[in-house]
N, C-alpha and C positions, 0 to 999 in steps of 0.2 A: 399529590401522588408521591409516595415513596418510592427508590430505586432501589434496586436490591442491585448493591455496589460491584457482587463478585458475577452477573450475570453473563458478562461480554467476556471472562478469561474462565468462567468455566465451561463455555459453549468451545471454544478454543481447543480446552484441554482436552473437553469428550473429542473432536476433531483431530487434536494431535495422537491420542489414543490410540484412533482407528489406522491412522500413521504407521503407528509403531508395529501396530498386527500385519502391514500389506507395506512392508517397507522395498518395496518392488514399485510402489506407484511415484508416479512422478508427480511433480506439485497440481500440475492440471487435474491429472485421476486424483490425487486425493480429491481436488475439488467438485469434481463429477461424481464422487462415492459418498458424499455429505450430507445431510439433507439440508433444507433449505436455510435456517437459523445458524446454523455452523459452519454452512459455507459462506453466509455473509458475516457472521461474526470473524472468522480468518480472515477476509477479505479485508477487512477494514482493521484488523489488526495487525494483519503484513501491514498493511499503509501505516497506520499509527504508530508502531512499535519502533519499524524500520528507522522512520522519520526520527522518531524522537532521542533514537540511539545515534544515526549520525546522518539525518539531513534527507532532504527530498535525494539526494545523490546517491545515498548512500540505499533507498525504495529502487532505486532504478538499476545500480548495480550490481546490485544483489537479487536482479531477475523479477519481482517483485510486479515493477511497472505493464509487467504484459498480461494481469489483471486488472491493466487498468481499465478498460472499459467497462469492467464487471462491476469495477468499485465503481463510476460516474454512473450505472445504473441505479447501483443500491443508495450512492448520495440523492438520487432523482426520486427514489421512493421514499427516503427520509423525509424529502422537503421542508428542514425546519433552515431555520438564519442562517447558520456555523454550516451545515450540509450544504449547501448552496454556493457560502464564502468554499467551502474545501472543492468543492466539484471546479470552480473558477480556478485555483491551485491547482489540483490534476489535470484541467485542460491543457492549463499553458505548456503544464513540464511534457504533458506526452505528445506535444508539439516537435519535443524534441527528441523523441524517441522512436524508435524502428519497432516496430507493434508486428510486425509478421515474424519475430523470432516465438522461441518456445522460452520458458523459462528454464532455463540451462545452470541456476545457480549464480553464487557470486564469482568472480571473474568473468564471466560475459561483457562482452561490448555490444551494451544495445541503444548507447547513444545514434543518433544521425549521424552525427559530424564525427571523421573522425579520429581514436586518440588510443595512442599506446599504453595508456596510463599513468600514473603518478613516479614510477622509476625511470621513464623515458625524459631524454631530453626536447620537449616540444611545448610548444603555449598546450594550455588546458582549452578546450572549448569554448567560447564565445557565449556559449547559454548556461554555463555556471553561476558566471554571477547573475543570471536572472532566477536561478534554480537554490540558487544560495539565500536572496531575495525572500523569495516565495517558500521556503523555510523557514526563516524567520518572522515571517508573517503566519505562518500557520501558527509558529511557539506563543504566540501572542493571543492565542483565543482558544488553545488543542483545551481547556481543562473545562469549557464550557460545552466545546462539541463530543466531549467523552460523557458527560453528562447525558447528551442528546442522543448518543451512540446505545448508553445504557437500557434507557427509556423506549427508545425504540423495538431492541432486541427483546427484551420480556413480555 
């Protein structure tokens, strides 16, 4: 089967488009005003993009994480290898996250545990380096499961 390579960031774009017309919606409406392909193609590309620019920390920080159940669903309908290893990654991390906020953006604190952040004088949280971990472990397969991301979506 061939992949048509640009399927997954041009579902995106039409999505961030619709953005840019109703820039009054918050992350949640735009995703409630999508249809079905473009709201999971964002979905998993908040997760992947986030991730690969600065860490599973950096998905959760950045507000991201409070779709995470939406993403463990859309990994559950994937069902291939790499979908399966990433849904076990998103369990852990949103272990450790406070899921009844809204997505507020970056600067939120939607860890558990908690942390002033990186200009404070205090330890970092306890589930960093398990989150730091599981980051790295994602960077070790992300180019097989974009593969499977692709294939999926068209």
């Amino acid at each position: 089967m061939t992949v048509k390579a640009d399927a997954w960031q041009g579902l995106m774009d039409t999505a961030y488009d619709k953005w840019q017309d109703h820039r009054e919606w918050s992350h949640r409406q735009l995703l409630m005003n999508l249809d079905a392909a473009e709201r999971k193609a964002v979905i998993l590309g908040n997760f992947h993009y986030q991730t690969c620019n600065g860490g599973l920390q950096q998905w959760v920080e950045n507000g991201y994480a409070c779709s995470g159940p939406d993403l463990l669903t859309i990994l559950e309908e994937m069902d291939t290898e790499n979908s399966r290893r990433v849904a076990g990654i998103v369990r852990t991390v949103l272990g450790y996250v406070d899921l009844s906020q809204e997505n507020r953006g970056c600067g939120g604190n939607y860890w558990t545990q908690e942390w002033s952040g990186p200009d404070e004088d205090e330890e970092v949280p306890a589930c960093f380096a398990e989150v730091d971990r599981l980051t790295d472990e994602y960077y070790s397969f992300y180019d097989e499961f974009v593969v499977e991301v692709e294939q999926y979506l068209i």
